[in-house]
N, C-alpha and C positions, 0 to 999 in steps of 0.2 A: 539210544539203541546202539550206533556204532561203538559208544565207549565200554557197552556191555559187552558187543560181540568181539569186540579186541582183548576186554578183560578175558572171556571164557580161553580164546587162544593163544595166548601168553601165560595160560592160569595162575595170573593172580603174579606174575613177575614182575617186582615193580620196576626195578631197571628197565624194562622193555616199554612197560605203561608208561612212565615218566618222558624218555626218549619218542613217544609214539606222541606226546600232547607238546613236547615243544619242538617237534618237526613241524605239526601241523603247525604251529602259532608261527614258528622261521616261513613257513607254504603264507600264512597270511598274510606274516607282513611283506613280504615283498611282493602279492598282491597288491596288496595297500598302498605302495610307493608307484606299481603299475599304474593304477588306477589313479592316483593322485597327477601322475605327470602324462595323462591318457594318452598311455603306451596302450592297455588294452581296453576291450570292450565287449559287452555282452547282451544278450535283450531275449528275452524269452516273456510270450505274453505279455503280463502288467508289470513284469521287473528288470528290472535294466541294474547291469554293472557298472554306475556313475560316480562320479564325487557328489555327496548328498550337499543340494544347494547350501544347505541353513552351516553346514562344516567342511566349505570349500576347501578351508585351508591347514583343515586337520587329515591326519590319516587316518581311515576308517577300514577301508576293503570292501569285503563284500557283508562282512559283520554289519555294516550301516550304518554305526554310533560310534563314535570317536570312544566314548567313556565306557561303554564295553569291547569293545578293542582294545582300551588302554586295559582294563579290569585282566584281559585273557592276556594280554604280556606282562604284565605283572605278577601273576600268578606262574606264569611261566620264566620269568628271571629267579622266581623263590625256590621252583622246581630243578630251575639248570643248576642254582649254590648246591644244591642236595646232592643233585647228578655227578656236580666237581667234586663234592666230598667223597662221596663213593668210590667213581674210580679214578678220584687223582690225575684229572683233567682237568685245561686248563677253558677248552672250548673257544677259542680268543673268538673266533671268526662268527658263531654263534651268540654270543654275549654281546657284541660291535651290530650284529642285525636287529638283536632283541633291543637292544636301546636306543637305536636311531626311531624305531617303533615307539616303543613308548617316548621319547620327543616328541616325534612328528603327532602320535596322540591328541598330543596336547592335555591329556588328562589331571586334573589335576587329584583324586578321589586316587589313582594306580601311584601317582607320586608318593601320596603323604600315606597312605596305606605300605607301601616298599618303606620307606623312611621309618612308620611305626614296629613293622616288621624286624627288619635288620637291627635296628634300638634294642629291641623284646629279646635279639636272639644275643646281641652282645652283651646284655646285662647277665642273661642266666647262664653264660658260657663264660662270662671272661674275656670274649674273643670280639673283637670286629670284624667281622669275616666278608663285609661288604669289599666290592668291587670300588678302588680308587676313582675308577672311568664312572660308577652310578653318579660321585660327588661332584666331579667336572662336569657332567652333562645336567644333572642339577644347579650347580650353579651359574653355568652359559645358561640353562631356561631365566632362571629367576633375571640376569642379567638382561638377560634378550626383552621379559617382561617387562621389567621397569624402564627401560630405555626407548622401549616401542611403543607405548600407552605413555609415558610419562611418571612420573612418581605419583603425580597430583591425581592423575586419571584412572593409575592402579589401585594407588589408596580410596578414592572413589567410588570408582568399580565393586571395592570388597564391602565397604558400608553398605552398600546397596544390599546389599542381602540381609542387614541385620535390621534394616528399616521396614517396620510391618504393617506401615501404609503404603508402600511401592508395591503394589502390584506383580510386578516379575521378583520381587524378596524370597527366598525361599522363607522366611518366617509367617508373612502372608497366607502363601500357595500352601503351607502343611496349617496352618488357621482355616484354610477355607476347605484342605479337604477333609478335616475332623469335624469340621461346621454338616457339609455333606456327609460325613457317615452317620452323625448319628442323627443329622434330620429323616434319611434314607431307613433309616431304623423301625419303620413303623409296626413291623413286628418282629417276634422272637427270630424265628428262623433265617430272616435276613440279617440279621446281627453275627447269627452263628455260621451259617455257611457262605454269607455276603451276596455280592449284588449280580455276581457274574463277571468273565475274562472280558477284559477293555472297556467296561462300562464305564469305570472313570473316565478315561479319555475321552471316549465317546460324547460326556455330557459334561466335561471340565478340560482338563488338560494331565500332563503327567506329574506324579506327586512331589518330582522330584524326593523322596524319600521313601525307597523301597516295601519298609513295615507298611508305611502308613497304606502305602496303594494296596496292597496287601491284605489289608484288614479290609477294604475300601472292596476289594474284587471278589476275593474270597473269604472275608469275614473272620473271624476269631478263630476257626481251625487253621484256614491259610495263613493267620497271622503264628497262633503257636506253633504248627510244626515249622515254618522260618527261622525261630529263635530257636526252636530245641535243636535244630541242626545243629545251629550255631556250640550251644553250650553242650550240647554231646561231645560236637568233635573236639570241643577245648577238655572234655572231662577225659577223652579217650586221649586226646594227645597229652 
């Protein structure tokens, strides 16, 4: 609703839209570094403005999840290259907030998504138009990773997800919630409109992988319209 009611009053600028979603993201992350080094604090009824236990030592804000924090600075570094193209700024001070953000994230889904990104844009352009400072601070993360876990404990680490008897494996956990959709199936209409908001969670955990939970809550409509977003906005761009 706010991003419609700012669309109607800008109508439709996108200079002003673009600039209006990475101030907010600039407003969150330096929440997020408040709230991480509890400078500030907030509590209203059953919600509190905390470091969420399970990602002490990521930065979240008040977003809540490291990995959608990281997702809205990411999307917002793609937006500022846009904004620099346009009007031929350089934004230093803006670009130096947006990526200590995505660091302190910790995401790694906003990394390799920025990385696939910026690849995509300099193969059809000719150009690398990436930011030198994205490559140094990606490669201080990678560094910082292997030296802090170990190499042994990193490479470890990543097997772990491709082993589909471990339990916490993403290959498992998207095993078992395709095992749940379609035993959950027992008739037509729960296939097509699904099970309901948060029932996965409710009675499993999160799918980690978006579609699937998708298909999982809201069944086969919520599942297509997900993807056609997807492939509309790549037909239309």
């Amino acid at each position: 609703l706010p991003s419609l009611f700012l669309f109607r009053i800008y109508k439709g600028d996108l200079v002003s839209i673009l600039k209006i979603i990475i101030y907010f993201s600039v407003f969150s992350s330096l929440i997020a570094i408040f709230v991480f080094f509890d400078l500030i604090g907030y509590e209203k009824g059953d919600y509190k403005l905390i470091q969420n236990y399970w990602t002490a030592y990521r930065l979240h804000g008040f977003i809540g999840q490291p990995t959608a924090f990281g997702g809205l600075i990411g999307m917002s570094i793609m937006l500022l290259s846009y904004l620099s193209y346009l009007n031929k700024k350089n934004y230093t001070l803006i670009w130096l907030i947006l990526l200590i953000a995505l660091l302190g994230s910790g995401s790694r889904n906003a990394i390799v998504s920025l990385i696939i990104t910026y690849s995509f844009i300099g193969i059809i352009t000719n150009k690398i138009r990436i930011k030198p400072l994205i490559i140094i601070i990606l490669g201080i993360l990678a560094f910082y990773s292997l030296t802090y876990f170990g190499l042994e404990r990193f490479i470890a680490d990543r097997t772990l997800e491709f082993r589909s008897g471990n339990e916490d494996s993403r290959l498992y956990v998207w095993k078992s919630v395709l095992k749940l959709t379609f035993n959950s199936t027992n008739n037509l209409s729960s296939f097509i409109f699904g099970n309901g908001g948060n029932e996965l969670a409710s009675i499993y955990r999160a799918a980690f992988n978006t579609p699937l939970h998708l298909l999982y809550d809201y069944g086969l409509i919520g599942f297509a319209f997900y993807i056609i977003s997807f492939v509309h906005s790549l037909y239309v761009g």
